[in-house]
DSSP file (Angstrom, degrees, kcal/mol; ACC not computed):
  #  RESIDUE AA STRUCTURE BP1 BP2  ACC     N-H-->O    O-->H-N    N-H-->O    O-->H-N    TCO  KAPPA ALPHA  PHI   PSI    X-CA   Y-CA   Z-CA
    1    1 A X              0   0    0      0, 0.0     9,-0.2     0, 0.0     2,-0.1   0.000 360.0 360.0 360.0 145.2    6.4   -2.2   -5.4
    2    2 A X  E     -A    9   0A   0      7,-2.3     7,-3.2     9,-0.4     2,-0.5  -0.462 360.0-133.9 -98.4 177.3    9.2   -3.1   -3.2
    3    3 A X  E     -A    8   0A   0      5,-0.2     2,-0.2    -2,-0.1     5,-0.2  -0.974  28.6-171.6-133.0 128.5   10.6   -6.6   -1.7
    4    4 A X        -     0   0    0      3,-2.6     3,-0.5    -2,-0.5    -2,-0.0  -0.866  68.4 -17.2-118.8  89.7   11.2   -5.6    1.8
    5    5 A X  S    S-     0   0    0     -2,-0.2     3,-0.1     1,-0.1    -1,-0.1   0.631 136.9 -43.6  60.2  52.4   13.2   -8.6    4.0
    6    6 A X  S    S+     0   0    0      1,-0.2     2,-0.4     0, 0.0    -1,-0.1   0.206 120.9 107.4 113.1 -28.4   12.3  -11.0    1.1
    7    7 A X        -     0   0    0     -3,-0.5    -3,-2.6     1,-0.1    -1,-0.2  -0.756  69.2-126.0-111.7 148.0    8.7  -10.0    0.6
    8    8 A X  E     +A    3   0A   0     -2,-0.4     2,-0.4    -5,-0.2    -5,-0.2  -0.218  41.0 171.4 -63.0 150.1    7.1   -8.1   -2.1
    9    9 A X  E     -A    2   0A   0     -7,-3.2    -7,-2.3     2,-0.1    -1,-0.0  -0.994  42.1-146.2-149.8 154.9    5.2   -5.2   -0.6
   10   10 A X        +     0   0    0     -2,-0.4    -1,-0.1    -9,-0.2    19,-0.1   0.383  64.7 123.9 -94.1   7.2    3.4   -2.0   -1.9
   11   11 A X        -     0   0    0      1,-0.2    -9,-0.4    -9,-0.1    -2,-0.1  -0.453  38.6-176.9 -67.1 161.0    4.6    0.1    1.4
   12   12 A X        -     0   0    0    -11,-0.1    -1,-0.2   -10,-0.0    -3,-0.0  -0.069  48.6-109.8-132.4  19.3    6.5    3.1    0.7
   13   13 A X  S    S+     0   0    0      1,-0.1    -2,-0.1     0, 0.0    13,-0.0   0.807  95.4 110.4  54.5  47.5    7.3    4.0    4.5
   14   14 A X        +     0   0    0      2,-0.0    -1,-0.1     0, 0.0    -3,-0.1   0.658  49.8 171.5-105.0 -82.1    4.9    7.0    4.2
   15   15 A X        +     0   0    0      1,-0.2     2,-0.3     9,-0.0     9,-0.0   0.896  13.3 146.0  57.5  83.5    2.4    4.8    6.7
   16   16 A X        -     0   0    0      2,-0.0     9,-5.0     0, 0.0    10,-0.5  -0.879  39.0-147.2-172.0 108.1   -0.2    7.4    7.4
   17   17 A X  E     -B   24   0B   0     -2,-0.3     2,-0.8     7,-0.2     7,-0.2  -0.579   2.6-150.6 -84.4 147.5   -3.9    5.9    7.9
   18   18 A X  E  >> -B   23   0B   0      5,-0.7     5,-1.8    -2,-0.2     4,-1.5  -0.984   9.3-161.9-125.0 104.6   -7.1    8.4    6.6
   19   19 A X  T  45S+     0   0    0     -2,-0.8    -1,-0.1     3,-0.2     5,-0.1   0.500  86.8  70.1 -65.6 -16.2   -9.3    7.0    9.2
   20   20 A X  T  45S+     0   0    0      3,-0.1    -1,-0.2     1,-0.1    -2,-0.0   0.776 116.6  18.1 -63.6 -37.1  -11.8    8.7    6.6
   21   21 A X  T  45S-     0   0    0      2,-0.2    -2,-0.2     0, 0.0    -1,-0.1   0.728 102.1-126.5 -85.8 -34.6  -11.0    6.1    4.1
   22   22 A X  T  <5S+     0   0    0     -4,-1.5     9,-0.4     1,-0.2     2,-0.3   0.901  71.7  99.8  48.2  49.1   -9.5    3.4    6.2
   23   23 A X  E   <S-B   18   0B   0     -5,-1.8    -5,-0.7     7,-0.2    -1,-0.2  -0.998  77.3-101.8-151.4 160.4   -6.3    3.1    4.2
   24   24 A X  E  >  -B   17   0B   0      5,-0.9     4,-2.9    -2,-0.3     5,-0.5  -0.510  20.8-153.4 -72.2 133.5   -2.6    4.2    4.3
   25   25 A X  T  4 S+     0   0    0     -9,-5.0    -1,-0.1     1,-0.2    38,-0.1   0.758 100.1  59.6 -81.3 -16.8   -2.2    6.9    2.0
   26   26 A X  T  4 S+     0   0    0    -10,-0.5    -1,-0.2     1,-0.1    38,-0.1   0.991 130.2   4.2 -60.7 -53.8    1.4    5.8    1.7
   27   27 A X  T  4 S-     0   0    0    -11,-0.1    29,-0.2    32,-0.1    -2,-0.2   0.652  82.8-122.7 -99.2 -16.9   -0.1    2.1    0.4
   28   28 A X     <  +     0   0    0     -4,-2.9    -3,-0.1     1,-0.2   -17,-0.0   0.658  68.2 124.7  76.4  25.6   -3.4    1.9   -0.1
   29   29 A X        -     0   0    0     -5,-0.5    -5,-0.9   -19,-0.1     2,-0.4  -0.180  57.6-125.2 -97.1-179.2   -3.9   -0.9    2.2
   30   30 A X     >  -     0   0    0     -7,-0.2     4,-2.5     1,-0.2    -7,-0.2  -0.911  32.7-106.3-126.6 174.4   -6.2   -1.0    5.0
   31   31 A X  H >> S+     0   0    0     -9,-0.4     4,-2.5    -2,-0.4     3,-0.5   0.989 119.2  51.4 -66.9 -40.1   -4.9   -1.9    8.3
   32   32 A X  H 3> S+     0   0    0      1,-0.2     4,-1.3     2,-0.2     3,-0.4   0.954 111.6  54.2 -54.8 -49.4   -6.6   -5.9    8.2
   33   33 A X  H 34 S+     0   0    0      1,-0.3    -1,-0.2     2,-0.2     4,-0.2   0.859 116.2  30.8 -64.9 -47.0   -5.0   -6.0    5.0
   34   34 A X  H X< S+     0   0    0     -4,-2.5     3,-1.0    -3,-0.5    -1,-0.3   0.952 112.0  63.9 -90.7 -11.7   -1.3   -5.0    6.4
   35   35 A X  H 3< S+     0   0    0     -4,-2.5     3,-0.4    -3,-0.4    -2,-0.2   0.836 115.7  29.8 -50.9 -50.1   -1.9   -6.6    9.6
   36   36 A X  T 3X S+     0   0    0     -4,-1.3     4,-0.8     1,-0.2     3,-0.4  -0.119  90.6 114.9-101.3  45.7   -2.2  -10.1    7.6
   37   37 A X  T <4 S+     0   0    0     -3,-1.0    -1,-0.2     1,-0.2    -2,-0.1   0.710  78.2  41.1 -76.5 -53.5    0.2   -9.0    4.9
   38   38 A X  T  4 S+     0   0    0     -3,-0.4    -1,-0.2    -4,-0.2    -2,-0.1   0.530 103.6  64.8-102.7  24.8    2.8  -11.4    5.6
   39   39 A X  T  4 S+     0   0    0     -3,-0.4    -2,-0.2     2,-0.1    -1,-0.2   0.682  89.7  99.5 -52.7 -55.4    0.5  -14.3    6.3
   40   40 A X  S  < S-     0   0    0     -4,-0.8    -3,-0.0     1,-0.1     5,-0.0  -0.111  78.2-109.6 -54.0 144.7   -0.4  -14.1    2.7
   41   41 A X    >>  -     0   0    0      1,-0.1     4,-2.3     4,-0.1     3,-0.5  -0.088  30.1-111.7 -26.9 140.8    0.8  -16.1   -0.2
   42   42 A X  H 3> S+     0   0    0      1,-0.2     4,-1.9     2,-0.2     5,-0.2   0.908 118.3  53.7 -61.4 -34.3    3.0  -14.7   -2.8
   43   43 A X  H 3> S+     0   0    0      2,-0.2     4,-0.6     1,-0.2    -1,-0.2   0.649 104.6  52.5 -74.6  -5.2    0.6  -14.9   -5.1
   44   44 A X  H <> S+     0   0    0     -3,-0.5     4,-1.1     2,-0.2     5,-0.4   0.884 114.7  45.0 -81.7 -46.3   -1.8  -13.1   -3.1
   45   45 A X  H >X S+     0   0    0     -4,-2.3     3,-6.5     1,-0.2     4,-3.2   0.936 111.0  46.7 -29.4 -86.1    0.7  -10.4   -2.7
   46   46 A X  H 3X S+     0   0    0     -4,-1.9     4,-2.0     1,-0.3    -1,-0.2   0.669 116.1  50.0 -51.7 -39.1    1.9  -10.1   -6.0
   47   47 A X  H 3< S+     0   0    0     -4,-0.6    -1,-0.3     2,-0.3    -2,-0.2   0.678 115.4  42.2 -69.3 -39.6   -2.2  -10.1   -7.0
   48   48 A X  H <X S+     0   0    0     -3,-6.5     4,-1.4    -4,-1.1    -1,-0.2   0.586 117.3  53.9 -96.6 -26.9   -3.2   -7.1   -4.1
   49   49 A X  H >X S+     0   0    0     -4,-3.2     3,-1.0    -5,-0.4     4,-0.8   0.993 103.7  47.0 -40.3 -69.5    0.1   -5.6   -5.5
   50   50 A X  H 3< S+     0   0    0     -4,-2.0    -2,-0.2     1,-0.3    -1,-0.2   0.509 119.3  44.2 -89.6 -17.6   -1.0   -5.6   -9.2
   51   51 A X  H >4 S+     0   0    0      1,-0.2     3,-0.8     2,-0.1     4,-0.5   0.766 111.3  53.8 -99.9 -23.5   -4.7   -3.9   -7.8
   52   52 A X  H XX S+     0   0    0     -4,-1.4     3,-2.0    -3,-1.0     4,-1.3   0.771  89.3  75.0 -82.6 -15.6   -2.9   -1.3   -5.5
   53   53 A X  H 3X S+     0   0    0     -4,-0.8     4,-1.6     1,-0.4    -1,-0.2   0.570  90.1  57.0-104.7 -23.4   -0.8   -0.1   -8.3
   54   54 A X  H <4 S+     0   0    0     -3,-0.8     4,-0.4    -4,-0.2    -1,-0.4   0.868 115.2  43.0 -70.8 -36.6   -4.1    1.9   -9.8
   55   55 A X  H X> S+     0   0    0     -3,-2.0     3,-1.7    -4,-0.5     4,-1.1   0.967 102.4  54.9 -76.6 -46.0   -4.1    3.6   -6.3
   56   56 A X  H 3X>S+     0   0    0     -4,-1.3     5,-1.2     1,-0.3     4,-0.6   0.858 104.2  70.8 -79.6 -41.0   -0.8    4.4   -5.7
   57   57 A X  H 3<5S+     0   0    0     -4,-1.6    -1,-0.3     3,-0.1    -2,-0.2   0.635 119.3  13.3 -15.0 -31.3   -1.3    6.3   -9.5
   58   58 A X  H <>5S+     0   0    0     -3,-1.7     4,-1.4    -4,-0.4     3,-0.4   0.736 135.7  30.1-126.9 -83.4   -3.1    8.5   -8.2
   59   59 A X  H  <5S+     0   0    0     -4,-1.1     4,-0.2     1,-0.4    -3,-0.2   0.727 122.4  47.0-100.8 -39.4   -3.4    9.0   -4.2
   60   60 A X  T >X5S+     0   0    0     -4,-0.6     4,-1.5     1,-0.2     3,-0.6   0.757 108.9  60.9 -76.6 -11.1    0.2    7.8   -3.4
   61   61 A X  H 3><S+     0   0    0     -5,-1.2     4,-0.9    -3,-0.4    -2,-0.3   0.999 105.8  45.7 -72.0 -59.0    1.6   10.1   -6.3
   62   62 A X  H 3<>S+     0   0    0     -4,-1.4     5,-2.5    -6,-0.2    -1,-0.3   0.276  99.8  57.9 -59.8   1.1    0.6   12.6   -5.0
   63   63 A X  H <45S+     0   0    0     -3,-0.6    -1,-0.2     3,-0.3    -2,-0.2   0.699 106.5  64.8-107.3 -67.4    1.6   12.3   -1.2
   64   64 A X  H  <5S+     0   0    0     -4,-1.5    -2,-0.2     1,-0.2    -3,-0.1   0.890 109.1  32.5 -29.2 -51.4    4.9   12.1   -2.9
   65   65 A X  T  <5S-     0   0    0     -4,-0.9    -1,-0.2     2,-0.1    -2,-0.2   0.681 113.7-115.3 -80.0 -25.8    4.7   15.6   -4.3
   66   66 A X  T   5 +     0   0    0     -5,-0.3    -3,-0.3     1,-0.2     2,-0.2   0.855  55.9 163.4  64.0  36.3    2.9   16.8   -1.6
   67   67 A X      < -     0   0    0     -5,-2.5    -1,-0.2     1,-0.2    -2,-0.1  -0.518  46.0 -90.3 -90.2 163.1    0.2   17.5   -3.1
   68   68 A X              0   0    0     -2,-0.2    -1,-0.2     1,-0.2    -3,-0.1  -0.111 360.0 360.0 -69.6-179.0   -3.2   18.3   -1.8
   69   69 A X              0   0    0     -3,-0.1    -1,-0.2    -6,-0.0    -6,-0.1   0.223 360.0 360.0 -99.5 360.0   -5.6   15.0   -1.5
């Protein structure tokens, strides 16, 4: 996870939606999710952080690599 101008975030600037999934494969997010993203609490961040961090194991790791999906 990053803090990006003060807030934690799971973005990686990848930001590429699989309209099959309906999340960013950079983040795992769905768009309502970053759309009210900074709206949220810090403890709701840090909380949607602490669940995206299973994704990005797997789907963003691999995006990284460039490996297939």
């Amino acid at each position: 996870m990053r803090i990006k101008k003060g807030i934690l975030t799971p973005c990686r600037s990848i930001c590429t939606m699989d309209f099959d999934l309906g999340l960013c494969l950079g983040c795992g997010r769905s768009s309502d999710d970053i759309k009210t993203w900074r709206s949220k609490s810090a403890e709701q961040r840090e909380k949607r952080c602490a669940e995206l961090a299973e994704w990005d194991s797997s789907y963003g790791a691999a995006l990284e690599i460039g490996a297939p999906l």
